[in-house]
N, C-alpha and C positions, 0 to 999 in steps of 0.2 A: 559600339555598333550604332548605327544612327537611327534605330529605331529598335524598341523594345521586342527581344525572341519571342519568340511561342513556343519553338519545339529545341530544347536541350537534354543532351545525352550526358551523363556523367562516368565516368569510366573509372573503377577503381577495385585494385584486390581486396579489399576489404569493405564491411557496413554493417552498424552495429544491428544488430537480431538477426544477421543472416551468416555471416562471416567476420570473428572479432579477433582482431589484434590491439593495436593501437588507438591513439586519437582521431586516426581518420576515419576511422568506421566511426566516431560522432559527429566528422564534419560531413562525410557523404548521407549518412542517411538523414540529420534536419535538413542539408540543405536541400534534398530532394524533396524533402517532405514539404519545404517551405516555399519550395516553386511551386508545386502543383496547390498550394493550397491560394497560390498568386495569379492561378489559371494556367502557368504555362507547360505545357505538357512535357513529362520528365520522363527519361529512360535510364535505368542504371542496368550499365554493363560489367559484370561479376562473373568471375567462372565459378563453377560450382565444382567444392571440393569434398572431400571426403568428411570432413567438419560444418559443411553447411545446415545451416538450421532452416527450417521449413516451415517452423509455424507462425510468420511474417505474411506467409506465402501463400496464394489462392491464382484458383484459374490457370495451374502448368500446363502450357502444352508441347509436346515433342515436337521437335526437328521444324521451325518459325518458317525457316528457311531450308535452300537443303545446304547436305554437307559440304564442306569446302576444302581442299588440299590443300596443304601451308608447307611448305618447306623451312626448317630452319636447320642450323649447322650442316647442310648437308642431308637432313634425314626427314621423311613424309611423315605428314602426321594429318589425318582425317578428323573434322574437328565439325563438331554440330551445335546449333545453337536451341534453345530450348528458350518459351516465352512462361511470364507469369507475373502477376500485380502482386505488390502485397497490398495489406489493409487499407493502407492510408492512400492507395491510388499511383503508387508510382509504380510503371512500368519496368519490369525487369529480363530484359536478356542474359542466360545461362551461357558462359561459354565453356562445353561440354567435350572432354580430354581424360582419358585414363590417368595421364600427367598429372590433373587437376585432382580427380576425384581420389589419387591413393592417398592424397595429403590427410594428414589429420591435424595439421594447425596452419595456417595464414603463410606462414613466411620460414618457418624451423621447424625442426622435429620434435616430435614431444617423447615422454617420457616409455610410449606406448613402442616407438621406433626404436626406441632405445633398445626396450627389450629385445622384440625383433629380430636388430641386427647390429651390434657394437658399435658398428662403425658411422653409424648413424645418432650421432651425440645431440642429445638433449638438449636445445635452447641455441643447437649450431644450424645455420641458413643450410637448407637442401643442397644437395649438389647439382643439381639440374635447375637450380635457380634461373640462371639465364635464360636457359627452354623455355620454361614455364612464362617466363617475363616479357619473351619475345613471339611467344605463339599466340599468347592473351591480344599483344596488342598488333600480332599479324591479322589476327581471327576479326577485332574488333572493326579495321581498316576494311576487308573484305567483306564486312556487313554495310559498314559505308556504300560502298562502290556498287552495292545494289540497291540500298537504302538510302540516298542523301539527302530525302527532304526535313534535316537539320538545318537549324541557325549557328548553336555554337555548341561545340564538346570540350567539357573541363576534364581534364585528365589532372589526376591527383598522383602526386607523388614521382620519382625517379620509376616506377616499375611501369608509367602507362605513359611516360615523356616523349616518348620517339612515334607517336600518333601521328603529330602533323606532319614531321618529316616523310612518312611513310607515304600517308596518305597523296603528300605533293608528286613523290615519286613516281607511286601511282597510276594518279589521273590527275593531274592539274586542275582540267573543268572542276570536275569535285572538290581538290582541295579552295578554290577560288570563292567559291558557293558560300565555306564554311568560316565563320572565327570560330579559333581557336585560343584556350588558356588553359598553362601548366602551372599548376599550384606545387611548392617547394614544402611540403609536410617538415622535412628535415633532410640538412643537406652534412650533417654529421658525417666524422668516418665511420664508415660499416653502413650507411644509408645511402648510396650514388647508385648500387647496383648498376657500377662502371664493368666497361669491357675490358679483358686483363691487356690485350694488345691490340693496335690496328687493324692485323690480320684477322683476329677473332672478332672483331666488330660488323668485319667485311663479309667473311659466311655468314653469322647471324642473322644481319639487318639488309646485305646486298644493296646497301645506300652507297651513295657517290664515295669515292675514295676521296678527295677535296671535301667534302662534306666531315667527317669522321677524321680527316686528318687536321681542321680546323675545331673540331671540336676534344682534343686532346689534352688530356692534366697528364702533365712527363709521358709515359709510355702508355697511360689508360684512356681510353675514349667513353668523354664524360655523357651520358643523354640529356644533362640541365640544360651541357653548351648546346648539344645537337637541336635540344626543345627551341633556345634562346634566342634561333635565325627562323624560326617558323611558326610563334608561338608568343604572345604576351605570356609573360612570366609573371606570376604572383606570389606571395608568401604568406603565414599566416598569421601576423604581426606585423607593424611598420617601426620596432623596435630590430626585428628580427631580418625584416629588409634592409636596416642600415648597416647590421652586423653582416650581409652575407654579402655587401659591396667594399666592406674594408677589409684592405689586404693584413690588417693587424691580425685578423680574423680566421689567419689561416691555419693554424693548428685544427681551430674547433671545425673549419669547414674543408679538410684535407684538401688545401689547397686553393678551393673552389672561387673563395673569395678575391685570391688575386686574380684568378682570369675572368671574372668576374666585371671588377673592377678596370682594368687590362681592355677586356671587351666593349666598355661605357654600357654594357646592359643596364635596361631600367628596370624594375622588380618592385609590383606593387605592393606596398603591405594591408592588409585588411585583417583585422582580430577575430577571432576566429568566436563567435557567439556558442553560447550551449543554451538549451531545450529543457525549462526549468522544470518542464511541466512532466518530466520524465522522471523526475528524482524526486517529488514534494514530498517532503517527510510528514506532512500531516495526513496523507495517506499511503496507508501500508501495502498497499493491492498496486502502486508505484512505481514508489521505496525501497519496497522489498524487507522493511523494518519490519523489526516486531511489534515493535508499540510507536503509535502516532504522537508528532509532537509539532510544534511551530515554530521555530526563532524569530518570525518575520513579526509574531506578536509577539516575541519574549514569553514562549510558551516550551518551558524546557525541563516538563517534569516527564515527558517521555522520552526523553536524554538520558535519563538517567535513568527510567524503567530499561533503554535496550542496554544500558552498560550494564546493570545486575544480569539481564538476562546473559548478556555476554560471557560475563563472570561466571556465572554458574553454569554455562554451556561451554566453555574453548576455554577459559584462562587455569581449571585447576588442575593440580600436579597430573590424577587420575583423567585420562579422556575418557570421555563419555558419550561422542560423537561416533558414528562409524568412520573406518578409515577406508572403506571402498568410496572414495568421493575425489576432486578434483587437485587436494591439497594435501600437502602433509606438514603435522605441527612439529617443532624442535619447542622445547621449552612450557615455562608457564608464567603466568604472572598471580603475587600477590598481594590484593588491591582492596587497598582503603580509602573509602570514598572520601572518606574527612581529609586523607593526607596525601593522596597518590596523586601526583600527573601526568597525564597519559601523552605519551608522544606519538605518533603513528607514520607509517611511509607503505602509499601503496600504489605500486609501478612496475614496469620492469627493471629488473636487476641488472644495470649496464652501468660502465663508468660513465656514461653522458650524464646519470641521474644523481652524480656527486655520491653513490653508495660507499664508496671508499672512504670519504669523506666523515658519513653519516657515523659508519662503525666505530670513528676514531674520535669524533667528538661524543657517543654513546659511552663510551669507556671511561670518558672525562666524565661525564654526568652522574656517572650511576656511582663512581666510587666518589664523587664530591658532596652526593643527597641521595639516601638510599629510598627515597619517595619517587624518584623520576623513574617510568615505567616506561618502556621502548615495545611498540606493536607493527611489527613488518609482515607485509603484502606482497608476493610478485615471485618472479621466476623469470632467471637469463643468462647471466654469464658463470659457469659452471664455481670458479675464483670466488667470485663473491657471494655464492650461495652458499660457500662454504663457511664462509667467514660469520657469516650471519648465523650460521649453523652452531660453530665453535664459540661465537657471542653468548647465544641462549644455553651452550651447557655449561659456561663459566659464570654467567650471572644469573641462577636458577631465581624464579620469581620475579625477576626485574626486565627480561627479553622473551618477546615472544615472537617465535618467526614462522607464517605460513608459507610453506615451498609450494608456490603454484597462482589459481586463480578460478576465483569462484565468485560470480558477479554479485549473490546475494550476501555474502563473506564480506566480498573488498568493502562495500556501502556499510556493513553492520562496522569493519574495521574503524573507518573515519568517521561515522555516529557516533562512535562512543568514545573516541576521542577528544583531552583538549585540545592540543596541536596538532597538526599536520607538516613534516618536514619536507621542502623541498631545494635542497641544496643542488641543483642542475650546474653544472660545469656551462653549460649553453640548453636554452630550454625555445624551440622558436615561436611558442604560443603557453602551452600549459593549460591544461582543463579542470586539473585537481585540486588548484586552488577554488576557482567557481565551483564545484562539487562540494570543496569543506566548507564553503559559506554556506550553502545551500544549511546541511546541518550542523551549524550553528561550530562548528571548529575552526580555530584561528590561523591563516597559514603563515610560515616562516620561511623567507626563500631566499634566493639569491639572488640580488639583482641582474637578472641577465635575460634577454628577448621578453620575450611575451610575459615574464613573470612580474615584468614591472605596472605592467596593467593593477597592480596591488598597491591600494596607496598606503607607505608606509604609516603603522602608526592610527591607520584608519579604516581600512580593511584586512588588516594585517600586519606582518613587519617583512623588511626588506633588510638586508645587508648586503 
């Protein structure tokens, strides 16, 4: 832009204290947080689901605007938006759907649907995924078209990519007004939240058929490409932008990378920064720790006060926690401070995150030195939550595996931790390493995207 914005909108189904999933619920809410603290006034656009948290959130008020008729696939959907700040001053519009609010997690079902309804599998994406994806960023465009005095709207991810298009289609004058940038969170398979044919691109989105037939991987109509003609395209590493222009690259990026490449698209990389001030283990009211501690001055005797405490709370055979909580434990660990090393992995459970990988090198370890102790975190692909399952009844004492996710949990996991494993098959930034520094745990990863930001050997080790 040729002059500095004042007013940005950030669009994204996720933000951490309001709606969590992944790592962009921690790039949307600093970055929000770090605009307004730079003066320019920030809008984050979230729908509100059945999982949203509230206590972010001050000053709600009903219906901003009034309601607006969206048509997608075919079918009406009445859709309201709702205003409210949270603490730190960024501005938030609700975008309000029964669609939105049955949900009880981000992106999949949880454990609670399962019950429910069978067919509704735990850790598997909605079936109405597309709806949801396409009414979000119908609903968002139609706030535009009454609302435009924006500079620029970052849409984050494949789920809010197809904005500018929309928008251009639209109204022109409008989209003219605006810049526009799509940020590539992850452009993995099972992350495109691509259209299965043309046809279905075509009632969804009612974008140009030239439009959507240019932006096609084999028979799926991709929203990166569709973003890629209307849109500075960004990513979240310039490790991870090289990877996502080399055609070598196309397993990890279902294709994406050779049309990519194919297309001369340019894709900025920018590293995705974390917010230290949210995690300082020297305080606890933070942290989320039980006992305060500092590495930053080589102050790590409350390292060791939260691993006893750990120990005597989660690692022994007997549990002692309740089990109406967010997790569930398989196994136990037992741990000697003078001779154990604690390995830990806390993420979701998908093959991107080298979990397959992890189990099979864990098998090596533990029968090679019956000291190396394995601590897992997370919840995802049904396969490998099993196996991690099957892990801790085979090595009692030596694996410990939490099926799920509990924010004050996961933090206590890598506290008390020496290592932290991050074996990613393809990783396009990484936040977990910066987290284990943070308390004083050394990461091991994989050289691949954004994890190389680790200088081997000096903030950790690479392979």
């Amino acid at each position: 832009m040729d002059s500095k914005p004042t007013n940005i909108w950030i669009v994204s189904r996720e933000c951490d204290g309001i709606a969590e999933a992944g790592g962009v619920k921690n790039v949307t809410c600093s970055l929000s947080e770090g605009l307004v603290e730079q003066g320019i006034k920030t809008t984050l656009f979230i729908p509100r689901y059945g999982c949203t948290n509230f206590s972010k959130i001050k000053n709600y008020i009903n219906n901003v605007i009034p309601e607006q008729k969206i048509i997608v696939n075919n079918q009406e959907y009445i859709v309201s938006y709702d205003g409210a700040e949270t603490y730190s001053g960024v501005k938030v519009i609700f975008i309000v759907h029964q669609i939105f609010s049955e949900k009880n997690e981000v992106y999949t079902y949880s454990a609670k649907d399962e019950e429910l309804n069978a067919s509704n599998c735990r850790g598997i994406g909605f079936h109405d995924t597309l709806e949801l994806d396409v009414l979000f960023q119908k609903a968002v465009v139609l706030y535009t078209l009454l609302d435009n005095q924006v500079d620029l709207i970052h849409c984050h991810d494949a789920t809010t990519a197809i904005i500018p298009a929309l928008t251009y289609y639209a109204n022109k004058d409008v989209f003219s007004k605006i810049k526009y940038v799509v940020t590539i969170h992850n452009a993995g398979p099972g992350y495109h939240h691509d259209f299965s044919s043309l046809n279905q691109a075509i009632e969804y989105t009612n974008l140009p058929v030239e439009i959507l037939q240019n932006s096609m991987n084999y028979n799926k109509v991709e929203p990166f490409l569709i973003a890629s003609k209307f849109a500075e395209i960004s990513t979240v590493s310039p490790w991870y932008a090289e990877e996502l222009i080399n055609p070598a690259n196309s397993e990890n990026t279902a294709n994406l990378s050779v049309l990519f490449e194919a297309n001369k698209t340019m894709i900025t990389g920018i590293t995705n920064g974390i917010d230290y001030s949210r995690y300082e283990p020297q305080h606890t009211d933070i942290s989320l720790l039980p006992f305060p501690f500092n590495p930053l001055k080589g102050e790590f005797e409350g390292k060791i006060s939260n691993r006893n405490y750990f120990i005597n709370n989660y690692c022994l055979e007997k549990n002692i926690f309740s089990q109406d909580l967010s997790f569930t434990r398989h196994g136990f660990l037992n741990i000697d401070n003078e001779k154990s090393v604690l390995f830990c992995f806390h993420g979701r459970i998908v093959r991107q995150k080298g979990i397959d990988l992890l189990t099979q090198a864990a098998k090596i370890a533990m029968d090679a030195n019956p000291n190396i102790k394995f601590l897992i975190l997370g919840q995802g692909e049904v396969e490998l939550e099993n196996n991690l399952i099957s892990l801790s009844s085979e090595n009692k004492g030596g694996f410990l595996y939490f099926q799920g996710y509990e924010k004050a949990l996961s933090r206590l996991v890598v506290a008390v931790s020496d290592f932290i494993l991050l074996p990613s098959r393809f990783e396009p930034c990484g936040l977990e390493d910066f987290i284990a520094q943070f308390f004083g745990t050394i990461p091991i990863a994989h050289a691949t995207g954004g994890l190389n930001k680790i200088l081997n050997e000096k903030t950790g080790f690479l392979y």
